[in-house]
C-alpha positions as CSV (number, residue, x, y, z in Angstrom):
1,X,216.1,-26.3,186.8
2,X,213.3,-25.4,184.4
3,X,215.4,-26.1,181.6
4,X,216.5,-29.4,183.0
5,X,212.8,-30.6,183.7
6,X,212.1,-30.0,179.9
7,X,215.0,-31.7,179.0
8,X,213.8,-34.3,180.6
9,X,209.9,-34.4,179.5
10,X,211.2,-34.3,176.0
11,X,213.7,-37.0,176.5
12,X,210.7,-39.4,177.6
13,X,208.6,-38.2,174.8
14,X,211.1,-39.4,172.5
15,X,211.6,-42.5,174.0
16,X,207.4,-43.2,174.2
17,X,207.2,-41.9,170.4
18,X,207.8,-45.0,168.4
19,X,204.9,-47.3,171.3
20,X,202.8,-44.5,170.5
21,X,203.3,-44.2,166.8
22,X,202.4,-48.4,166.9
23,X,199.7,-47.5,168.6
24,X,198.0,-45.3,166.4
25,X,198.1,-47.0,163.2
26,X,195.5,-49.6,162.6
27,X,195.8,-53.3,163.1
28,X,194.3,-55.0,160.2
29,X,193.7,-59.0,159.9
30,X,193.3,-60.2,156.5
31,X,191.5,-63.8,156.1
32,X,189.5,-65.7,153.4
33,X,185.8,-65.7,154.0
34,X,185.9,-69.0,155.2
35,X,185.6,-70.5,159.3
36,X,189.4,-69.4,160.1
37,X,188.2,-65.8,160.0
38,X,186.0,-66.2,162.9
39,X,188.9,-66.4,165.4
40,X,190.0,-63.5,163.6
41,X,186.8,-61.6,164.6
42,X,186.9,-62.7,168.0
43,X,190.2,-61.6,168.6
44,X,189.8,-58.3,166.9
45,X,188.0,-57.3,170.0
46,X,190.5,-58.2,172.6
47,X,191.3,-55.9,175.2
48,X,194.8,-57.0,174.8
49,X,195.8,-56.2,171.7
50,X,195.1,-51.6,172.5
51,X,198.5,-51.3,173.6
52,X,199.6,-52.2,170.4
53,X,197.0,-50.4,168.2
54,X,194.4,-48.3,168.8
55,X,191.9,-50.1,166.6
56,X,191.9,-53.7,165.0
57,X,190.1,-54.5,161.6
58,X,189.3,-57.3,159.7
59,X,189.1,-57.3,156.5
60,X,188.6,-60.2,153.8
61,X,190.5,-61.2,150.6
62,X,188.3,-63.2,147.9
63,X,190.9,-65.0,145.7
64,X,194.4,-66.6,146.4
65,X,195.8,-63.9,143.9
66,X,194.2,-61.2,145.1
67,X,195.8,-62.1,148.9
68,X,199.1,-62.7,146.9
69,X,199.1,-59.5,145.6
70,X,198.3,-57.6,148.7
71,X,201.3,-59.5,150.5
72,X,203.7,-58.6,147.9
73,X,202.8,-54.6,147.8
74,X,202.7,-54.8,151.7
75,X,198.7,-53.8,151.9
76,X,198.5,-57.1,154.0
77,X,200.5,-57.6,156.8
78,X,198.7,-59.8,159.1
79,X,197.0,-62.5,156.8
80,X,195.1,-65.9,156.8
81,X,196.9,-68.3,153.9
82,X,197.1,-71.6,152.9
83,X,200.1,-72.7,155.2
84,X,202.6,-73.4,151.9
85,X,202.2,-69.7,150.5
86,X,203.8,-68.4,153.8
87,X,206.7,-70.9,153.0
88,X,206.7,-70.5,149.4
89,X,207.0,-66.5,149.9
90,X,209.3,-67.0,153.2
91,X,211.3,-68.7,150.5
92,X,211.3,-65.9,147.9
93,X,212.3,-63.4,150.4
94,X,209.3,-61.4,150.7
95,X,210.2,-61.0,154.5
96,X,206.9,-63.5,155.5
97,X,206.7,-65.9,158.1
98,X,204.0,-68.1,159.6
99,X,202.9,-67.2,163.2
100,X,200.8,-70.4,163.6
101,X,198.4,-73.1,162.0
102,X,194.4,-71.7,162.7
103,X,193.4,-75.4,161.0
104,X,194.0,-79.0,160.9
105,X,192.0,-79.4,157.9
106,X,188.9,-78.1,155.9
107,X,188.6,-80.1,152.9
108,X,186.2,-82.5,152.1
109,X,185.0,-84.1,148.4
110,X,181.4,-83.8,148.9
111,X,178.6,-86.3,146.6
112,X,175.2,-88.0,146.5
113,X,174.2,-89.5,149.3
114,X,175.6,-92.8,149.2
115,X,177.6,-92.9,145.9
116,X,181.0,-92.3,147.3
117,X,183.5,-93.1,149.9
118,X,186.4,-93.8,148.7
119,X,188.7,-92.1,146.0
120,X,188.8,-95.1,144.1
121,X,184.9,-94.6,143.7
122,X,185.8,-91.4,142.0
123,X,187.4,-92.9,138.8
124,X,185.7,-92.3,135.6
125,X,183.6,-89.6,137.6
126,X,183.2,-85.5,137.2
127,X,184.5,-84.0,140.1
128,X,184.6,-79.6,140.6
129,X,187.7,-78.9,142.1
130,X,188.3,-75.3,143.2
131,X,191.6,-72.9,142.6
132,X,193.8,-75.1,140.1
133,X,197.0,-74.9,141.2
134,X,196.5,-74.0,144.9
135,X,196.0,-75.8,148.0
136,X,192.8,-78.0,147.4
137,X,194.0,-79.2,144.2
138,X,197.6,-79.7,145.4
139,X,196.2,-82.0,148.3
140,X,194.0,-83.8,146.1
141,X,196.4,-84.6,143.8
142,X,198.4,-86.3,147.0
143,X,196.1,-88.0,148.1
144,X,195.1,-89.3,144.9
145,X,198.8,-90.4,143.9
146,X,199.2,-92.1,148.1
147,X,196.0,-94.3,146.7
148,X,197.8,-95.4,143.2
149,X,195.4,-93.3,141.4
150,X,196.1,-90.7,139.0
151,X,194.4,-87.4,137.8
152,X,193.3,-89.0,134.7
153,X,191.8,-91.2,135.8
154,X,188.7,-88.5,137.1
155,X,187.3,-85.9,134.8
156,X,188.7,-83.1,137.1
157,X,186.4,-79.8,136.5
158,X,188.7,-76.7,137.8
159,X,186.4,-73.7,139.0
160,X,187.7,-70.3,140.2
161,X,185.6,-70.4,143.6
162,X,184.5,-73.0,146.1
163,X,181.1,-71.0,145.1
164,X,181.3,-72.1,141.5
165,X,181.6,-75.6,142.6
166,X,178.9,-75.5,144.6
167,X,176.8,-74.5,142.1
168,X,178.2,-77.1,139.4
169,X,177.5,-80.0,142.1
170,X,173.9,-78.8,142.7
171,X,173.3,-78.3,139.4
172,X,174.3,-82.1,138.5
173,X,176.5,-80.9,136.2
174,X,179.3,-83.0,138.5
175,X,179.4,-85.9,140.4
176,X,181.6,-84.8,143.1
177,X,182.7,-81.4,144.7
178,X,186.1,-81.0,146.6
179,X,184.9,-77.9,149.3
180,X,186.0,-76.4,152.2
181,X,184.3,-75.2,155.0
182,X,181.8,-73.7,154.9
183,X,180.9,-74.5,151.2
184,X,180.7,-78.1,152.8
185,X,178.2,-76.8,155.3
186,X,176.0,-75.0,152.5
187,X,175.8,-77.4,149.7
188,X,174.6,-80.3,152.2
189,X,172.2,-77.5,153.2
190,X,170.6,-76.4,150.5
191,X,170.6,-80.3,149.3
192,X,168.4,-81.3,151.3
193,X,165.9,-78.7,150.9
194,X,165.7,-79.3,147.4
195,X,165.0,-83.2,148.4
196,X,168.4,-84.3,147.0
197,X,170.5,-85.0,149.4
198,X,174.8,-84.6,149.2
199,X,177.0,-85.8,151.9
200,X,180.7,-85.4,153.3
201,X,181.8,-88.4,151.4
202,X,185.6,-87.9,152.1
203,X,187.5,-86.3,154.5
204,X,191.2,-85.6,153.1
205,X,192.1,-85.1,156.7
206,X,191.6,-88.7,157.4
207,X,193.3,-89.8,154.1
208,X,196.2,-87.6,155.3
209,X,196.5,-89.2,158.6
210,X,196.1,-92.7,156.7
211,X,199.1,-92.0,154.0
212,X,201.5,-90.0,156.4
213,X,200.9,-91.3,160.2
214,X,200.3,-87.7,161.0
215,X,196.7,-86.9,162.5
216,X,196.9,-83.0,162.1
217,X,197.0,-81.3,158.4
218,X,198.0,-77.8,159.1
219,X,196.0,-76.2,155.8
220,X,196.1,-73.0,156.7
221,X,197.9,-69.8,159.3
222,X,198.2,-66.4,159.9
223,X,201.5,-65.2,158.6
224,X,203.0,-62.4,159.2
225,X,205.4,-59.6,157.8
226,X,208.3,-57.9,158.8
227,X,206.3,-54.4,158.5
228,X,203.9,-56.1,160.9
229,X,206.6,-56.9,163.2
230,X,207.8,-53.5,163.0
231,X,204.7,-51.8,163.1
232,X,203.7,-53.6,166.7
233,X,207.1,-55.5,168.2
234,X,207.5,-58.8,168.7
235,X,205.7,-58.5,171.8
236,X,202.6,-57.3,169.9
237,X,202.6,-60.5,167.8
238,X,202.8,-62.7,170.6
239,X,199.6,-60.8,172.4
240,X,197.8,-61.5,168.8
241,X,198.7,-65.3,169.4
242,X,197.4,-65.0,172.6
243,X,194.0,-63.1,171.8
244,X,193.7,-65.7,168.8
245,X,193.8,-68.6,171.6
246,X,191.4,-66.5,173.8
247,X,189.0,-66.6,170.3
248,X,189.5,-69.9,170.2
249,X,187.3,-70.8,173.1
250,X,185.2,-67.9,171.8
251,X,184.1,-69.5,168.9
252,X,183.8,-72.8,170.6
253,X,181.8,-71.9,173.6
254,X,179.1,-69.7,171.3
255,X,180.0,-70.2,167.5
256,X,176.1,-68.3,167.1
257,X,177.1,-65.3,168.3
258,X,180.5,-64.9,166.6
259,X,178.9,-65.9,163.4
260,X,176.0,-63.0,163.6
261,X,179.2,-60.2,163.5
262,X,180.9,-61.8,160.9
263,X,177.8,-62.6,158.2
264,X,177.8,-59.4,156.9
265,X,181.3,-59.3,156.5
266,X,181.5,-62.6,155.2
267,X,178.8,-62.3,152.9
268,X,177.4,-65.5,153.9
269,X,174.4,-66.3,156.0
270,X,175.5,-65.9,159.8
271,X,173.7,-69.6,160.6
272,X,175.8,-71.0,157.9
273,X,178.7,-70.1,159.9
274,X,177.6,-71.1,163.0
275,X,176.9,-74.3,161.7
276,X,180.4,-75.0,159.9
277,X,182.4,-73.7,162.2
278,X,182.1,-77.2,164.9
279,X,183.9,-79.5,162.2
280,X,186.3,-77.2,160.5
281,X,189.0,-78.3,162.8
282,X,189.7,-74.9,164.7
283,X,192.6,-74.8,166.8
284,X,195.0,-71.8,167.4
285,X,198.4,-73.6,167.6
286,X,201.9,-71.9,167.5
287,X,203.4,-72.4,164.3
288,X,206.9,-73.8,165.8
289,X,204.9,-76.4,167.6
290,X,203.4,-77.4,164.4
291,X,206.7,-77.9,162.6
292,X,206.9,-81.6,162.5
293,X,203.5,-81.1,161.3
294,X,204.0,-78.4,158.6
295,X,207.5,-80.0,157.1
296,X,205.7,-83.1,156.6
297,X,202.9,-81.2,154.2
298,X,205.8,-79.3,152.8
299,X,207.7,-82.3,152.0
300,X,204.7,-83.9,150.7
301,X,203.9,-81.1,148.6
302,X,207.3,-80.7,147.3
303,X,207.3,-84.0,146.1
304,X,205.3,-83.0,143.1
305,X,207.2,-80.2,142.5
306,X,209.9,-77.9,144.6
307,X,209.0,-74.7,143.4
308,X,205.5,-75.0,145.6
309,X,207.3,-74.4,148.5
310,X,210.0,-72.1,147.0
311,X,212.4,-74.8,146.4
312,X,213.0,-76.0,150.2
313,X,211.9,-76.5,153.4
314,X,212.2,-73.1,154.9
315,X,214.1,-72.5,158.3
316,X,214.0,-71.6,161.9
317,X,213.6,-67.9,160.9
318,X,210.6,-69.3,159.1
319,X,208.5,-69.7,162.3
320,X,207.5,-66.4,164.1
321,X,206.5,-68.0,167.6
């Protein structure tokens, strides 16, 4: 009988091992430093999410190639992108897929009080432009080509950070800034301190809606891997969706205090978030929900050229929930 009862203790052991094995390794959440990440904060501390690791961390990636990189040696496995990288690497076969849209646009060209609103106004101008080749420049470049104009036409300044561009605009070395939130949020800031006041001139969300018909632009998910997936089960991505909506009302209800945790993180001023985080078009939506949504940016985007998205619109094993 003795033997039989160990028998049997060992055989649940065994079965338990791989739950608890998921439960011991960390949960990281990669994001940019940028209003998305808040949710990620918020839901970091979900109850929810212990039976599926023991402790969740967020951590934050600087550049697009530095997250790039960390998805492709498999460092990050839970990570904030720009919605077309989780298709373009989906694509690739880098075992990627996008577990829903945490945005419906950030991105704003930012000018003088007064001496912009409309893209047209923009010709002949110096505009800063962050991360050439990526995301804010790809949109541009839409929504510049929907309005007849073309690149030329502007004296486009690349910079290598939305930070760069800030300081280019308040330097008056521009005449335009294309920012994201919260760039948007600090430049009009500090503008008006120094008695020079900037404003959110154009809102490419609204030129999107007026060029496609489509009021949401999903800019940017989490994505997820397959190492994620077997780290904490399908089930565990599904509670992460769930503490991500949870966050959602989080950050809504008391953007202040969610804000103060993730300053030092950030490396921004906690105010600064709180302040950006009401108009950077927060939601938490499943990314299946937001196909229609998604495949109309990726066809857009692939318009220019296929190889953005990794040559096609990616499938139904693209979507994670």
């Amino acid at each position: 009988m003795l033997d039989r009862r160990r028998f049997l203790a060992a055989s649940a052991a065994t079965i338990a091992l791989p739950h608890l094995a998921r439960a011991a390794e960390p949960l990281v959440l990669w994001g940019p430093p940028a209003t998305p990440g808040l949710l990620l904060i918020a839901a970091a501390k979900d109850p929810a999410l212990k039976p599926f690791a023991e402790s969740v961390e967020v951590r934050i990636w600087r550049t697009p190639d530095e997250m790039r990189a960390g998805v492709a040696s498999g460092g990050m496995k839970a990570v904030v992108v720009p919605s077309y990288v989780a298709a373009n690497l989906h694509n690739r076969g880098l075992g990627i897929r996008l577990a829903n849209v945490l945005t419906h646009g950030l991105l704003q060209v930012v000018a003088p009080a007064g001496t912009v609103s409309t893209l047209a106004d923009l010709k002949g101008k110096r505009v800063a432009v962050p991360f050439k080749n990526d995301m804010p420049d790809f949109l541009f470049r839409r929504m510049l080509a929907a309005q007849g104009l073309k690149p030329e036409e502007l004296n486009i300044d690349y910079s290598g950070t939305p930070p760069e561009a800030v300081q280019l605009l308040l330097g008056g070395r521009v005449d335009a800034a294309l920012l994201s939130e919260p760039a948007t949020s600090g430049v009009i800031m500090m503008s008006s301190m120094r008695g020079k006041p900037l404003e959110r001139a154009i809102d490419l969300r609204k030129l999107w809606a007026a060029a496609t018909g489509r009021r949401n632009l999903p800019q940017a998910g989490l994505a997820v891997t397959d190492a994620l997936t077997r780290q904490i089960g399908t089930e565990g991505i599904a509670a992460l969706q769930r503490a991500l909506e949870v966050a959602l009302g989080t950050v809504a209800a008391d953007p202040s205090a969610v804000a103060y945790e993730a300053g030092t993180l950030f490396q921004l001023p906690a105010p600064l978030l709180a302040l950006a985080a009401p108009v950077s078009n927060l939601v938490a939506q499943p990314a299946s929900a937001a196909r229609p949504d998604l495949e109309a940016l990726f066809a857009a985007l692939a318009s220019d050229d296929p190889r953005i998205i990794g040559g096609k619109l990616p499938g139904d094993s693209f979507y994670a929930l």
